[in-house]
C-alpha positions as CSV (number, residue, x, y, z in Angstrom):
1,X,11.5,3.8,-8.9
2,X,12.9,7.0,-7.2
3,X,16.2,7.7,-6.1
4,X,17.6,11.1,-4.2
5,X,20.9,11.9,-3.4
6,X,23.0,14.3,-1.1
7,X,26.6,14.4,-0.1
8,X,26.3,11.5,2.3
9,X,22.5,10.1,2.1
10,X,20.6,8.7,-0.8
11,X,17.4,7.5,-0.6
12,X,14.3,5.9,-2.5
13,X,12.1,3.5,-3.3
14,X,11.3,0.2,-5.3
15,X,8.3,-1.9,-6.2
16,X,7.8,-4.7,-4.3
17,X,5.6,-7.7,-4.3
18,X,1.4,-6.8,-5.8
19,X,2.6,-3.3,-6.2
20,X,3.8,-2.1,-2.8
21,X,5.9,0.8,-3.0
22,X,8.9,-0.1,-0.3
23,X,11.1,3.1,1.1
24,X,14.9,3.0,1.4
25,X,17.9,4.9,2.8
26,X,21.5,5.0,3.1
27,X,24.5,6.8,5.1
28,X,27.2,7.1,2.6
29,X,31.1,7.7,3.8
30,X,32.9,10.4,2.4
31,X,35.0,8.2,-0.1
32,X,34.5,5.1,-2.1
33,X,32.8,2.9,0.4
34,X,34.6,-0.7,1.0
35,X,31.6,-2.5,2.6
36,X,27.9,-2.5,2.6
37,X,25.9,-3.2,5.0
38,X,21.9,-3.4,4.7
39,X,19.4,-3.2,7.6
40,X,16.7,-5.3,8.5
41,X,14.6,-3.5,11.0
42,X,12.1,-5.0,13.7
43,X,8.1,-5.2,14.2
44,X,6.3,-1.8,13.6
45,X,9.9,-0.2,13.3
46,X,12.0,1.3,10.6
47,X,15.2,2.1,8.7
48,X,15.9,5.5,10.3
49,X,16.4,4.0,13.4
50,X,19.4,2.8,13.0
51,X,21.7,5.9,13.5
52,X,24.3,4.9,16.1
53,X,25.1,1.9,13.7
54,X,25.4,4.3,11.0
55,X,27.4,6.2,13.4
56,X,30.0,3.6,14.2
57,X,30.8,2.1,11.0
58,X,30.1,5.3,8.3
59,X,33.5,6.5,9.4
60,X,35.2,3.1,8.9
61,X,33.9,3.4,4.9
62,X,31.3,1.2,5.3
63,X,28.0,2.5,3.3
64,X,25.0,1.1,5.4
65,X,21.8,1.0,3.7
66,X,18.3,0.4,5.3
67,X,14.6,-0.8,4.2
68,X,11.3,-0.3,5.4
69,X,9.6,-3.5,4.9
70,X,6.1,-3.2,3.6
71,X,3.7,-1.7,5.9
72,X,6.3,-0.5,8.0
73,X,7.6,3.2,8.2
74,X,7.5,5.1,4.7
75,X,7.0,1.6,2.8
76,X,3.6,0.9,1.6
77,X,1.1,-1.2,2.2
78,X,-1.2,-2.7,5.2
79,X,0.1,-1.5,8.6
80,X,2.2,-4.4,10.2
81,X,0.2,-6.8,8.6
82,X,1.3,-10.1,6.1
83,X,-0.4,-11.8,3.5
84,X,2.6,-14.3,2.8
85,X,6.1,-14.6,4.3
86,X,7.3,-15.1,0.8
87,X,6.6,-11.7,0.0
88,X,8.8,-10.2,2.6
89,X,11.8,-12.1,1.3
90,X,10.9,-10.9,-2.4
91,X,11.4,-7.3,-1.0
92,X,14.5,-7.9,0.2
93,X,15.8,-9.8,-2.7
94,X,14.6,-6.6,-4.9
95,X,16.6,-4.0,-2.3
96,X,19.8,-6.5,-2.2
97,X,20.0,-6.5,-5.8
98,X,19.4,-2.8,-6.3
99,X,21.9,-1.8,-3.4
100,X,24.3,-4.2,-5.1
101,X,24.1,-2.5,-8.7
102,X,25.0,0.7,-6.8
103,X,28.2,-0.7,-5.4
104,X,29.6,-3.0,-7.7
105,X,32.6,-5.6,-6.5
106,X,31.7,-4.5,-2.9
107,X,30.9,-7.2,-0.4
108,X,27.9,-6.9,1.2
109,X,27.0,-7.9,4.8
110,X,23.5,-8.4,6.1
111,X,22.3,-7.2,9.8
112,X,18.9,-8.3,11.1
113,X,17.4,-7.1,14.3
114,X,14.5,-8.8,16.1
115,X,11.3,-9.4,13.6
116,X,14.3,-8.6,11.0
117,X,16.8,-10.4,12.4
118,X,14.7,-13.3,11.7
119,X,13.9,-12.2,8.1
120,X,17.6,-11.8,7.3
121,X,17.9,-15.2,8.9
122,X,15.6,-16.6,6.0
123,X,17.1,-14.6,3.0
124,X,20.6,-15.4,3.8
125,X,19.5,-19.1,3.8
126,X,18.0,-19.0,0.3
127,X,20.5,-16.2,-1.0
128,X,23.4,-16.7,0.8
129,X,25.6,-16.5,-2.7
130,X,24.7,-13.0,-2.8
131,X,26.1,-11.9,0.8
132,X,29.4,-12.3,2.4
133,X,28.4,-11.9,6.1
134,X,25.4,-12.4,8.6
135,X,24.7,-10.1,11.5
136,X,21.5,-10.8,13.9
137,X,20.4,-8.6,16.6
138,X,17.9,-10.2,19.1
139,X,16.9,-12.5,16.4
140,X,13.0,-13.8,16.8
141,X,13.0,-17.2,16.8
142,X,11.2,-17.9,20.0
143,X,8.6,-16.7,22.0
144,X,6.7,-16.7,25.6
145,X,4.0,-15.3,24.2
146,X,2.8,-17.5,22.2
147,X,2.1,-21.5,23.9
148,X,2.4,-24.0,21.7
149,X,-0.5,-25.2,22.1
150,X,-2.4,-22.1,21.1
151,X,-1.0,-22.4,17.5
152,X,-3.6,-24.5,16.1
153,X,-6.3,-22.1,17.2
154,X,-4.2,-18.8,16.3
155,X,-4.0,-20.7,12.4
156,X,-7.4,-21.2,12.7
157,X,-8.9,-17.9,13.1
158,X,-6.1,-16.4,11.3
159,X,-7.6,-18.1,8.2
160,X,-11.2,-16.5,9.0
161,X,-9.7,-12.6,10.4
162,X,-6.4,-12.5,9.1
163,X,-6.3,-9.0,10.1
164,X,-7.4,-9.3,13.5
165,X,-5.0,-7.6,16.0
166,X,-5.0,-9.0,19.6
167,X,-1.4,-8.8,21.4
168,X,0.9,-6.1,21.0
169,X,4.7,-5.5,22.2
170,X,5.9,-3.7,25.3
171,X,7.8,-0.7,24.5
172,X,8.8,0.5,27.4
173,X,11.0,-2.6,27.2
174,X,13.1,-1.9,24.0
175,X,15.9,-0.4,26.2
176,X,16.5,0.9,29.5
177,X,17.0,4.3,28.4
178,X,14.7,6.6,28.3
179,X,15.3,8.9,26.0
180,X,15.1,6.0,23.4
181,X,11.9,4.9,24.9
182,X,10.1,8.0,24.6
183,X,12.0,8.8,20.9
184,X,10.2,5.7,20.1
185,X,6.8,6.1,21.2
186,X,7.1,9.3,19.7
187,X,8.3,8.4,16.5
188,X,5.4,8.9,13.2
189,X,6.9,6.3,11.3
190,X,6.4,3.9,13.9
191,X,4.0,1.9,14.2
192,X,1.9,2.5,17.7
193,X,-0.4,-0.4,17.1
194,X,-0.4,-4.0,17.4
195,X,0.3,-6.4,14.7
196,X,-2.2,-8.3,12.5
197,X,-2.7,-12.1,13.5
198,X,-1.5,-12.6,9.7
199,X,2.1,-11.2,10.9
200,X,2.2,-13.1,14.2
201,X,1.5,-16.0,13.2
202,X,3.5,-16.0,9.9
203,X,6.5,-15.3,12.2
204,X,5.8,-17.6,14.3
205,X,5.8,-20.4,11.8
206,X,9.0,-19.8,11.0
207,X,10.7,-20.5,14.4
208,X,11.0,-24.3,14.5
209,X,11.9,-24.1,10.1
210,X,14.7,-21.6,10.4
211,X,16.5,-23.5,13.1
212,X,16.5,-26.8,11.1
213,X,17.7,-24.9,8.1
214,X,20.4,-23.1,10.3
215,X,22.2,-26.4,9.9
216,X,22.6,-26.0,6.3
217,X,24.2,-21.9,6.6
218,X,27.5,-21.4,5.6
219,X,28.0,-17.6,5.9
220,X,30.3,-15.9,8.5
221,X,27.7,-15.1,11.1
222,X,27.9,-12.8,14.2
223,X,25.1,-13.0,16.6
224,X,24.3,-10.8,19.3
225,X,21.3,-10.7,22.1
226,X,20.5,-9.1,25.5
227,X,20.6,-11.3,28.5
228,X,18.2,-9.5,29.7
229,X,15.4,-9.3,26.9
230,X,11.8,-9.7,27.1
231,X,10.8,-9.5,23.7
232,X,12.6,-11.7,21.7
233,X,13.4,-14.8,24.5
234,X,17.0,-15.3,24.2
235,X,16.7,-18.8,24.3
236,X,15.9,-18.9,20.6
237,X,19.5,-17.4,19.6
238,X,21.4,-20.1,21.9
239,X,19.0,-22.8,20.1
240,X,20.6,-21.3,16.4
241,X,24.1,-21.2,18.0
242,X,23.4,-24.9,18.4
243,X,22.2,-25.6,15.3
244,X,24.0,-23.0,12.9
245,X,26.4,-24.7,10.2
246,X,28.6,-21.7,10.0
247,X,32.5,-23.0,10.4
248,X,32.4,-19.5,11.1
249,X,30.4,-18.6,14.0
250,X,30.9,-15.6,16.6
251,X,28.4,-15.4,19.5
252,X,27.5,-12.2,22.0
253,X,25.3,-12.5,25.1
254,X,25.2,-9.2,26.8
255,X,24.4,-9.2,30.7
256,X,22.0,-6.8,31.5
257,X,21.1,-5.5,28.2
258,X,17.5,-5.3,27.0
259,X,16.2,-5.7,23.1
260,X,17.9,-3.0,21.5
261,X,21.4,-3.5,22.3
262,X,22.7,-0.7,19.7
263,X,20.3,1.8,21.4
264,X,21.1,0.5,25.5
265,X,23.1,2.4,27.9
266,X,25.8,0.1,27.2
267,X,25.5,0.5,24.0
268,X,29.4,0.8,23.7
269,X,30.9,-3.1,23.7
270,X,27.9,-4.8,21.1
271,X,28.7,-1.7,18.9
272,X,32.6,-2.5,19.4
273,X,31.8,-6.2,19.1
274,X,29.9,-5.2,15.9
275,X,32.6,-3.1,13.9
276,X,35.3,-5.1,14.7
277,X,33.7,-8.4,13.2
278,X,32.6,-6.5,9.9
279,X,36.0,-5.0,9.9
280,X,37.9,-8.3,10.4
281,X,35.6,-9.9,7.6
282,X,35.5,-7.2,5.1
283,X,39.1,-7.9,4.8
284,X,38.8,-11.5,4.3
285,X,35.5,-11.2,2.3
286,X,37.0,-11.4,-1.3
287,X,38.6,-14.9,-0.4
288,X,35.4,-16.4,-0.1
């Protein structure tokens, strides 16, 4: 393990599942934080893209802390590519719990976006004890590009060239800004090429379980999503609105916004919408 510190950023790393050595950061306010809140970045992305969230809720004494799941940005391992989903949600546990040790008696919050809005999704469903709020960005839980019926075949040759990589992701349609396009295809600790059929189809296995689960979530959940997204089809967060449990569900659909509502134009109101739900729960957070 390695840990490094400055005034207001700490970072280091952990051992994850068979050995992988997984990255992590944080943005620390200048006194005691009151709140936590850890990251779950998307496909091929990573933790240090998360700045304008750090930006709007650092001053409010949140600490917000972010991992690079394995072979993703400074994390180890194959490039976008999964053996078992299992291992992904072993990670996390192993960052929650270190995270928490850091901060004791502080209530943490969990925010997924996109590939890691569907992996907080999944954690918070098997360790929801250890959280006391659920955030999802453009969660993936559907998809147009992948037919149904092309599933059996996908599983098929996955099992014979698991590492096989045959569809990739549009950038250019993360957001309609530029300046965050270009960042991103610019970016070293992204990751420029396609995902393994081991990944895809991994995901993809969890749509249809994670929504019948969804019933049994209790957590105070806030999700978000572009009305205007093309990479995760917003028809897979209005099918978890339906089935979420939560007595304690708030719902965002932006009009006009594309995948990366924290990084759009607009980026103003889901940020608002975003640190005024932690803020309101934080409060309430020690009741639970």
């Amino acid at each position: 393990m390695r840990v490094t510190e400055t005034r207001d950023r700490v970072e280091g790393t952990l051992r994850g599942v068979g050995g992988v050595e997984l990255y992590w950061q944080g943005r620390l306010p200048a006194g005691e934080p009151t709140g936590v809140l850890l990251v779950s970045p998307g496909l091929g992305e990573h933790s240090g893209r998360y700045r304008t969230v750090e930006d709007a809720l650092v001053p409010d004494g949140w600490a917000v802390y972010g991992l690079d799941h394995r072979g993703h940005g400074r994390s180890t391992g194959a490039r976008a590519h999964l053996d078992r989903y299992s291992d992904l949600l072993s990670d996390f546990d192993a960052f929650r719990l270190h995270v928490a040790a850091l901060h004791p008696g502080v209530p943490l919050f969990l925010l997924g976006h996109s590939m890691g809005g569907q992996i907080a999704l999944a954690y918070a469903l098997d360790h929801g004890a250890g959280l006391a709020g659920l955030v999802l960005s453009a969660p993936a839980l559907a998809s147009d590009e992948v037919p149904t019926a092309a599933v059996p075949v996908l599983r098929l040759l996955t099992r014979v060239a698991p590492k096989l990589r045959p569809v990739g992701i549009d950038t250019t349609k993360i957001s309609k800004d530029p300046a965050v396009v270009t960042a991103y295809r610019t970016d070293p600790l992204v990751h420029h090429g396609k995902p393994t059929l081991g990944l895809a189809l991994r995901l993809v296995d969890q749509f249809a379980p994670l929504l019948r689960r969804s019933a049994d979530l209790r957590l105070p959940v806030l999700l978000q999503h572009g009305e205007a997204d093309v990479l995760t089809n917003p028809a897979g967060s209005r099918a978890f609105a339906d089935a979420c449990g939560s007595p304690d569900l708030t719902v965002h659909y932006y009009d006009g916004l594309w995948h990366e509502i924290y990084n759009e134009p607009e980026r103003e109101q889901p940020l608002a919408d975003l640190r005024g739900w932690l803020a309101a729960h934080r409060g309430s957070a020690g009741d639970q």
